[in-house]
N, C-alpha and C positions, 0 to 999 in steps of 0.2 A: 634585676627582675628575672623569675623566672619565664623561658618563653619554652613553647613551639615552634619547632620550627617545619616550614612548609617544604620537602624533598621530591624533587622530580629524579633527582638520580643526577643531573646535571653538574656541571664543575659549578655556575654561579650561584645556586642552593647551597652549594657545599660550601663554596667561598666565606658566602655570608653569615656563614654562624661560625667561624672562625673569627668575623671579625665582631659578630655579638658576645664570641666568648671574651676577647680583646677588649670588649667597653666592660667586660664586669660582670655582664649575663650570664644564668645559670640556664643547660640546654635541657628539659626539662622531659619533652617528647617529641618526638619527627610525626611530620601528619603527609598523607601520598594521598592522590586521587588517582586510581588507575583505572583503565579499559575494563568494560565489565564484560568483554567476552575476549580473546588472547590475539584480540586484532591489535598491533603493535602500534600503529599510527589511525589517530582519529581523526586527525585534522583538527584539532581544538584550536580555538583562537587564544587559547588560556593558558593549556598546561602541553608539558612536553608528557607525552606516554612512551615514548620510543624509551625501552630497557626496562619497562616497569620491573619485569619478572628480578631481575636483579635486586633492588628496593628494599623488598622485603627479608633480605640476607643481613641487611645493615642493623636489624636487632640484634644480631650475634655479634657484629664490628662494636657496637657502643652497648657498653654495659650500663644495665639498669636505667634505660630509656627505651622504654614503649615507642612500640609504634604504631599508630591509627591510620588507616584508610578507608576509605571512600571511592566504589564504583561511579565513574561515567558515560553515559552513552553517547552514540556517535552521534552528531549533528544537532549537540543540543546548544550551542552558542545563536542564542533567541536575541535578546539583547546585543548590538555591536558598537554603539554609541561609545563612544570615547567615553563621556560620564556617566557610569552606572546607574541605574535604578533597581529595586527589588522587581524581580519580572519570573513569573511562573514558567518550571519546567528549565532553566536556563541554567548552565553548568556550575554556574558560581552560585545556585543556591544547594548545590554538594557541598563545594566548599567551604559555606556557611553551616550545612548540617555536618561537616566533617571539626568543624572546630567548635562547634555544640557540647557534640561529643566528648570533645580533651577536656574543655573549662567544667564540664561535666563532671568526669573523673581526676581530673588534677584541678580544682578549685581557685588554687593561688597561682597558678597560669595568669599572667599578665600580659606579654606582649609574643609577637607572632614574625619568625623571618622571612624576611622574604627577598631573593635575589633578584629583584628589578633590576638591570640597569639602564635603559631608554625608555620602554612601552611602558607609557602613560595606563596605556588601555588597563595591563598589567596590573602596575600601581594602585588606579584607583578602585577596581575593583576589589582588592586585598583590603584598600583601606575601607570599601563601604563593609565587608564583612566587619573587619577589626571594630569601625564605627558602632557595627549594631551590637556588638558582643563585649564592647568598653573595654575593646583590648587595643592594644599598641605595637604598630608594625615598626620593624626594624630593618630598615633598607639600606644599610651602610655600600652598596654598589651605586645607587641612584647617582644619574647625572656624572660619571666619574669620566674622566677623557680613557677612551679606547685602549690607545698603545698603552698609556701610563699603567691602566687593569693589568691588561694582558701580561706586562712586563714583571708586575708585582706577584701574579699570578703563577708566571713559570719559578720566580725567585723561592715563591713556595712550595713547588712543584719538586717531585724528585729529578733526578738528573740520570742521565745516559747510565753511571755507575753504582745508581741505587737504586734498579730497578727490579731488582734481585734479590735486595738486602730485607730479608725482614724484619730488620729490627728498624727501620729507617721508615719512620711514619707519616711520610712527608704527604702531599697534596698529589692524587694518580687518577687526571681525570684521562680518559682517551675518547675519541673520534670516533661515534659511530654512525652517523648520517653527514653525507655532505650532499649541497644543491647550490654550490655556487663555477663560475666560471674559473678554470685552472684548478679543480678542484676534482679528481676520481675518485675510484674505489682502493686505490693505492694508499692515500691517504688513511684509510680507515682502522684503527688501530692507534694511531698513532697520539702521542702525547702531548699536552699543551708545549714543553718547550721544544718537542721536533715541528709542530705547526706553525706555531709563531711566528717564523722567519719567512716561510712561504703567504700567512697572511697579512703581514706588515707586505710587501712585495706586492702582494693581489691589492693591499689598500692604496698603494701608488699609483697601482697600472688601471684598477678599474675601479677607485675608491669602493670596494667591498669592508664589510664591519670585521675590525680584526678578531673582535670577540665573538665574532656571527651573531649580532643582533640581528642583524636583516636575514637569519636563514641561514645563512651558511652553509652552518655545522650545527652539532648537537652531539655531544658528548655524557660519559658516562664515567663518574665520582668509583674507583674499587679502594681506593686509600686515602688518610686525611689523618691529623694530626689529631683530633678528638676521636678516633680510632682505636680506642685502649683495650677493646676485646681482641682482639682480632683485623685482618685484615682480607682482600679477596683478589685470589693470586689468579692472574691469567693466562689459562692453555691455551685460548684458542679464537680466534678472532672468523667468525662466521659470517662470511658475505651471503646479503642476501642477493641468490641469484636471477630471482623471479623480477624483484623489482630493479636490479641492475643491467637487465639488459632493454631497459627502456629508452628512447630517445633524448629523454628530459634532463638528463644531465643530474639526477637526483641518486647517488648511491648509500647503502645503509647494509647494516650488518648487526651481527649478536654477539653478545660478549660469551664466553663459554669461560665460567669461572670457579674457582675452588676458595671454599670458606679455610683460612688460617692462621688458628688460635695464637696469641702472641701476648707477652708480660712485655709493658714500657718500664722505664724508669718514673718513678710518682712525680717526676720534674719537669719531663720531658714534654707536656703540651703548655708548660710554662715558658719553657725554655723556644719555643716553638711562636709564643705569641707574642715576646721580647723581640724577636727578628720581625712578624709581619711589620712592615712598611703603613703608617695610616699619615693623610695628608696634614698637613700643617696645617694650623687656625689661620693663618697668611701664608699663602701660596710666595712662589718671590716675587708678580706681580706685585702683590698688596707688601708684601714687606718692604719692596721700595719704596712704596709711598709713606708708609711707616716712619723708615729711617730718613723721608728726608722733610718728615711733618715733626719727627724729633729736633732737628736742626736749624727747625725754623725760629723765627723771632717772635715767640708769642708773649702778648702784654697781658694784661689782667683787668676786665673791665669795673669798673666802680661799681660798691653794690647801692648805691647811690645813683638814683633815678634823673635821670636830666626832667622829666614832666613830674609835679609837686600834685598831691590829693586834692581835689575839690571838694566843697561842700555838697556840692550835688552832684549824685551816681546817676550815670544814667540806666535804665530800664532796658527792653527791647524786648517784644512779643515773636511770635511764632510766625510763619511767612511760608507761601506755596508761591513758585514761580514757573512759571510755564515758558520754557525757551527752547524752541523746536520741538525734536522728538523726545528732550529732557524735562523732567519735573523738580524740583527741588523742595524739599518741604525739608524747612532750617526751625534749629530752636527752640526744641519739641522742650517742654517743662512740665509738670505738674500744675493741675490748672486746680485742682484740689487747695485750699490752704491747711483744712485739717487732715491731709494726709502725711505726716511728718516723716516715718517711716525711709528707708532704700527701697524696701521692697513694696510699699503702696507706691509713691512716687514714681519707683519704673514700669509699675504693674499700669498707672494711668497714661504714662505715655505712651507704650503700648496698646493699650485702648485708644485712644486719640489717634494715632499713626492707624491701626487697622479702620478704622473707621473715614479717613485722610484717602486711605489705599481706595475703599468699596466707592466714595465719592469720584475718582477720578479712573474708576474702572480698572483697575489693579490691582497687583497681589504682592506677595515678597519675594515671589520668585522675577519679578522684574526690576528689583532693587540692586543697585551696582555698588553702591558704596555709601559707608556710614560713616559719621564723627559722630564718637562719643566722648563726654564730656563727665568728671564725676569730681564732687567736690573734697572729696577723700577718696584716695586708694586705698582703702582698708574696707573700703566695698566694692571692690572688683570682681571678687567670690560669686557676691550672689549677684551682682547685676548680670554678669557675665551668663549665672543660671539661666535666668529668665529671659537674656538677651537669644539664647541658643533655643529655649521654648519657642521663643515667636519665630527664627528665622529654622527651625527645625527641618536638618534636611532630607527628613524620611518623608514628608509632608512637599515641603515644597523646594525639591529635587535638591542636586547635588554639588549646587555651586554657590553658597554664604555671599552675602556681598563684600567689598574688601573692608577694613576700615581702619582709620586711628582710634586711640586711644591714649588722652592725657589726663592728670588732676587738677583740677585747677580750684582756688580756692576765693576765686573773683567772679562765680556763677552769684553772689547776690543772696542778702535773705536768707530764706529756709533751703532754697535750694539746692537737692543733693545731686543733681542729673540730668543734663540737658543731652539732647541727641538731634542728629540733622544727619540726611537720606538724599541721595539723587537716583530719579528712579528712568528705567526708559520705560514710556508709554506705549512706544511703536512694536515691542514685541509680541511675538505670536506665542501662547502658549497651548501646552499639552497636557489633558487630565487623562493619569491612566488608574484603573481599577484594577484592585488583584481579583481573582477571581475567588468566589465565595467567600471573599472579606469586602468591609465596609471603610476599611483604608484604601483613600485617594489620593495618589502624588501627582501636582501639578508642575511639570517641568517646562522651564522654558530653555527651547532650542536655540533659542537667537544669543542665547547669555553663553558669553566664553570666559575662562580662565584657568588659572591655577592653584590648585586646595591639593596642598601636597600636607597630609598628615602623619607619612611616616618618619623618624628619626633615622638619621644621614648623617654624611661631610659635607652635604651638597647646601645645605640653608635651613636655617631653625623652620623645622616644622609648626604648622600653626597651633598657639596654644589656647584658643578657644575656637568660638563658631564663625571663622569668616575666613574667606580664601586670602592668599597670597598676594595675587592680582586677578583682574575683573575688567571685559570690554564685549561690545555687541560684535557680532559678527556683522552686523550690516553695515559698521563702520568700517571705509574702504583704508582709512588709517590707521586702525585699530589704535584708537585714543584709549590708553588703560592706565586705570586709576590701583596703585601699587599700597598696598598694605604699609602703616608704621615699622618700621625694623629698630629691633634695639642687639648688644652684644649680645646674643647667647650662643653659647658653643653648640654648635648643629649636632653634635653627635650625642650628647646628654642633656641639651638644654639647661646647661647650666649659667646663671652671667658670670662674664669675666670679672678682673678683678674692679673691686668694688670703688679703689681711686685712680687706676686707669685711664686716664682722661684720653691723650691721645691712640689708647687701645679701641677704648672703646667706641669712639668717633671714625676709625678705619673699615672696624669689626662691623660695625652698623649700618655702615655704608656700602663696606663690601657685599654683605647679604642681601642691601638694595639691588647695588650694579645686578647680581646673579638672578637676580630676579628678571631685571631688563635684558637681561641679555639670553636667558632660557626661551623669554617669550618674544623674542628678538623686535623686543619697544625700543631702542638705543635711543630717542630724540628727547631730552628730558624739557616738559613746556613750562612745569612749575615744580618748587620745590619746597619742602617746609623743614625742618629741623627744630623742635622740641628738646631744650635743654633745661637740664633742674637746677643746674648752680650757672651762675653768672662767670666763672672760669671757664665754663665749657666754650664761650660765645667765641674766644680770640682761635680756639685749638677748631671747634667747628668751620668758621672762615677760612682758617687754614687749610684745613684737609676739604672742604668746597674747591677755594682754589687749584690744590693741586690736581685733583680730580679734573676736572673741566678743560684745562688744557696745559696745563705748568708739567705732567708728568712726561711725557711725550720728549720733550727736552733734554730729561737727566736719567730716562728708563727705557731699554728696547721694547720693555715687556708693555709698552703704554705707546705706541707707534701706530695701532692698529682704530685705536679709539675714537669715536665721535665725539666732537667739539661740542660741550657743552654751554650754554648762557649761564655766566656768573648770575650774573645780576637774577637767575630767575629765584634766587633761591632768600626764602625770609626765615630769621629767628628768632624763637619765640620761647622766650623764658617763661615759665610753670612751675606752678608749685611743686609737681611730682609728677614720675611715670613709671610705667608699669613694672616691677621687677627690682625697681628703685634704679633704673636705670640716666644714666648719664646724660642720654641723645636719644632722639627717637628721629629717624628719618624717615619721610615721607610723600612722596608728592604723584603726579599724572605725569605719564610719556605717553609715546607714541610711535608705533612701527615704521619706517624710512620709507615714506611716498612723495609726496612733494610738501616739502619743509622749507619755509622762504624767514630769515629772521632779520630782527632792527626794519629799517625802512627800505629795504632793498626787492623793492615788490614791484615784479612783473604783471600787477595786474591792474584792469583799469575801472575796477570796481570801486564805488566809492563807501568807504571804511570811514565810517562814525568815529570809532573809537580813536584813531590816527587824527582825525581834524581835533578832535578834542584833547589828547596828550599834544598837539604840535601850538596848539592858542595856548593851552595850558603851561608849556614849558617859556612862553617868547609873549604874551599878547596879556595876559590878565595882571595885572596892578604890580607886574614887575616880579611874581612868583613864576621858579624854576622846578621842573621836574628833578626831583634826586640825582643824584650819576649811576644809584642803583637801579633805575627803573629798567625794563627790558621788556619786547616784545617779541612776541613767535607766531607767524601765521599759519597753518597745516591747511591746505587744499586738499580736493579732492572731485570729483567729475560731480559738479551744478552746486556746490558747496565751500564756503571758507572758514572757517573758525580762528581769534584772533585769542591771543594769552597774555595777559597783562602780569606785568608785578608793578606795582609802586608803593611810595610811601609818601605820609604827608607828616609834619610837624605841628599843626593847629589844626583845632575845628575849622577856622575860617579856611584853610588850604581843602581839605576835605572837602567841603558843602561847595565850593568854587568848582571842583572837581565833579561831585552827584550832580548838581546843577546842569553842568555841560553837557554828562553824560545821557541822551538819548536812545542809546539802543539799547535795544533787550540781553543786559547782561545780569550775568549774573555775576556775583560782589562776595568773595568770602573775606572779613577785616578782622584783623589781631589788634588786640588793645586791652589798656588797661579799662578797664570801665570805672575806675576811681579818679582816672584825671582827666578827665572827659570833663571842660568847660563847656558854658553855652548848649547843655543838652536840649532845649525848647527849640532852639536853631536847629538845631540836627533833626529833631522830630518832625518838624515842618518839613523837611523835605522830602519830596514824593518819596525815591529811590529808598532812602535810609529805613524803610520799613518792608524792604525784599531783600535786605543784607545777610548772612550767613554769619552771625559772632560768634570768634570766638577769643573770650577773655581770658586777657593772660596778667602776667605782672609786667612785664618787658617786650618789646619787640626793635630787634635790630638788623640790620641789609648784609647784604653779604660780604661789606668789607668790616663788618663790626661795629656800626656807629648806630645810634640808637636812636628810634623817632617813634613818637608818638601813635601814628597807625601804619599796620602793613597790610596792603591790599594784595589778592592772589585775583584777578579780573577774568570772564570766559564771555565771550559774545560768541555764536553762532551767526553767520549770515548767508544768504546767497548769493552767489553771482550769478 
């Protein structure tokens, strides 16, 4: 693709289009936002200005790339909310009008660099630009570990003996503001690999960011490897003395610099991005787990059903259930029969849901998470369209709810598309107006997560409209409901290989883990796994297993890990998934507050669910609960919520099961819906009509063995 890329003058600006040159990218234009009067530092929350005046030299370093800018004024960061919104007068809608501009004059500009590597803040505001302008950011620094940067960084950095050399067109960022502890004006000038050693040292003694995310430093790009004009040679390192003799421990200075025209070899930024260093698709964590899910004993499950077709399918309507501060509306269908259509069909469940929403006093901006449901993937295109319509995030703010996404070819009938929604009702929300327009976005404050939409090493960026993962702030446990993950390569999106199996089962899970572990959920309470061939089921179990707690054992790099519940985890064979992928994993964690699992409960609250799994497993006509079943209770101050998995073999086990159960839970169940005997039995039961289906071909436990229904159980209660 060709991009722009975004230049503050900075080493990690610089960095990062070295490594979009690396994925294949053409650099197309540099875009600068600078100080619109020759005040050096603005204090933006956004952009660095310290060196701007240098910047504009780099048309002469890089031949035949423009460069655009864009004036900022001092104290214009209006908006400071983590998740942006469009907000009048506020610095990022420069940056917005500064990349108007490029896609203006260079057309086929598609995506946009950007050197993140921590600030969220950063990120998403880049992304909401990119978002409005259907361009694609390119953050190949995001999420990267520190030293590991920094160390790649110097590697591409010139060295003590090529600092002189001008034909050596290596990476020359240097030091011109420091404001950290052990850190003067001595420093200033100096280079990434004379710094490094003193900041690895500072990150020991005062955990400081080696890379000066928190502040530091701030440094200034005169040389780089996509430098093929020229380069900018340094006389003179200019302390400033006005603001160095302050108390604050803040020093800074000017680069005094001379433009110096230079011929490369035509080879030479080739030769240049063969040595940058980019992380492996498996890190050695994950490749251990690899090599010892290679090694295991996996068998091959029959594609041969142990439960045989009935004559009678059973049905199942639509259902709103109310449990706590949660709402659940499951099941959403086309209530039309002569709307045949993908696009009538989502188009009325979409009516039906907004119409769901106005009845229970709610909007989409308080929607957490979705299951979508399609009965061909060869409509994922446009459902996907219309799906991004209704949860539109200029409309109703900047956080999608999370969701799955499988195909399945047991929805029944005509239909092409079932959908089901948990919404929080307890949020507060905020409608803001731009001023002299009639666009209103209604954002809710209380809705947390992560919508990371630029392209990385760090986790496949999202490829439609829904976040990553998704939790309320008012949850003192942050219970967060984590997006499907399948293999794609984070840095192109592309899937791995296409029979892959145990690739592709590590790769999908790994992008899970980073998920849990960025928004630090580590408590896994349920788990689902979506496979399309029935080979996948023995290789999935497998890499469940090692993950959860077998790796620890045979790997240092898996010592640090939280024990997970096998048993929470169900698999669910489907016709198809998204990308034509192998495994789709997905399930709810939870951040590390008080987490009590199996029956090993400190509490003297009396739990429904427990009396009814404990008659269930010892007391009813001689029926045992699975071995796969598992429980996890999460507390929290005047609150308990309990997580069930089971699974049952017959209708009669089931309905013994609803029966029992009394409290207000909520019931998501996997099944086939063609061997579903006795469905008149089933209908009769209160429960079986607030259930959440979803039909598959298969469903088996987490050691592989196959049963007729898999239940994923949530009760809410008080103590």
């Amino acid at each position: 693709m060709k991009f722009v890329a975004l230049v503050s003058g900075g080493k990690d600006s610089c960095y990062n289009i070295i490594h979009c040159l690396k994925q294949g990218h053409e650099l197309s234009a540099i875009a600068n936002l600078y100080p619109s009067t020759n005040v050096q530092e603005l204090d933006s929350f956004m952009f660095q200005t310290v060196g701007f005046d240098i910047v504009e030299q780099y048309t002469k370093c890089i031949k035949d790339v423009p460069l655009f800018r864009q004036p900022i004024e001092k104290d214009t960061s209006k908006n400071t909310s983590l998740n942006y919104v469009e907000t009048n007068d506020d610095e990022i809608e420069e940056l917005y009008t500064l990349l108007s501009k490029v896609k203006s004059e260079i057309p086929d500009i598609e995506a946009v660099s950007v050197g993140a590597i921590f600030s969220s803040y950063q990120r998403t505001r880049v992304e909401n630009v990119c978002n409005r302008l259907d361009l694609i950011a390119l953050s190949y620094l995001w999420q990267r570990p520190q030293k590991e940067l920094m160390d790649e960084m110097c590697l591409m950095s010139k060295q003590e003996n090529e600092l002189t050399d001008s034909q050596c067109a290596k990476l020359d960022a240097r030091i011109i503001k420091v404001a950290a502890i052990g850190l003067d004006d001595s420093h200033l000038g100096k280079t990434l690999p004379q710094i490094s050693p003193i900041m690895n040292k500072l990150n020991r003694m005062y955990d400081v960011h080696i890379c000066g995310e928190g502040g530091e430093f701030e440094s200034m790009v005169i040389d780089a490897p996509f430098f093929d004009g020229g380069y900018l040679e340094l006389e003179d390192v200019v302390r400033d003395t006005e603001s160095n003799n302050n108390d604050d421990g803040v020093y800074s200075a000017k680069l005094k610099v001379n433009f110096k025209e230079r011929i490369l070899p035509v080879d030479y930024l080739k030769k240049q991005l063969q040595i940058l260093p980019t992380p492996s698709l498996f890190d050695s964590k994950w490749q251990d787990l690899l090599n010892e899910l290679n090694i295991s004993d996996i068998s091959t499950v029959s594609e041969e059903s142990l439960f045989p077709e009935c004559e009678e399918i059973v049905k199942w309507n639509d259902t709103i259930l109310n449990c706590g501060s949660l709402i659940y509306i499951s099941n959403l269908r086309c209530s039309d029969k002569n709307q045949t259509t993908i696009e009538e069909q989502t188009e009325n469940i979409f009516d039906h849901l907004e119409k769901l929403l106005e009845e229970c006093d709610c909007c989409q901006s308080q929607i957490l998470n979705s299951s979508l449901i399609l009965s061909d993937m060869s409509h994922f295109s446009t459902v996907n369209t219309l799906y991004n319509n209704f949860f539109n995030t200029s409309r109703w703010g900047p956080l999608p709810p999370s969701r799955s996404c499988i195909g399945s070819n047991k929805l029944g009938g005509n239909t092409l598309v079932q959908l089901s929604v948990i919404i929080n009702k307890d949020h507060k929300l905020r409608s803001m107006k731009e001023d002299n327009k009639d666009k209103v976005v209604t954002v809710n404050d209380d809705k947390n997560g992560l919508h990371v939409q630029g392209r990385s090493y760090w986790a496949p960026c999202n490829i439609g409209p829904y976040s990553q993962a998704t939790w309320s702030n008012k949850d003192m446990n942050q219970l967060t409901y984590i997006s499907g993950q399948i293999a794609l390569n984070s840095c192109d999106m592309s899937m791995i290989g296409a029979t892959d199996k145990t690739g592709q089962s590590v790769l999908s899970l790994k992008h899970f883990d980073t998920l849990k572990q960025t928004i630090n959920a580590k408590h896994q309470l349920s788990m689902t796994c979506y496979v399309s061939k029935e080979d996948m089921v023995d290789v999935v179990s497998n890499t469940w297993r090692l993950y959860c707690s077998e790796m620890e054992v045979v790997s240092d790099y898996w010592m640090d890990k939280e024990e997970d519940l096998l048993e929470s985890l169900i698999i669910v064979k489907v016709s198809e998934l998204p990308r034509k992928a192998l495994c789709e994993w997905g399930g709810v964690a939870c951040k590390e507050l008080k987490v009590i699992n199996d029956y090993d409960s400190d509490s003297s609250s009396d739990v429904n669910i427990e009396e009814v799994l404990l008659n269930f497993a010892t007391n009813i006509e001689g029926l045992a609960i699975n071995e796969a079943t598992s429980r996890t209770k999460i507390s929290s101050e005047g609150s308990e919520r309990v997580f069930v998995t089971m699974f049952c073999d017959t209708t009669a086990e089931l309905l013994i099961f609803l029966k029992s159960l009394k409290s207000n839970a909520q019931i998501t169940m996997y099944f086939n819906p063609t061997t579903f005997e006795d469905a008149k039995s089933f209908y009769s039961c209160e429960l079986a009509s607030r259930i959440n289906v979803c039909p598959a071909d298969r469903i088996f436990d987490c050691f592989g063995t196959e049963h007729q229904f898999g239940l994923h159980i949530t009760t809410a209660l008080t103590t």
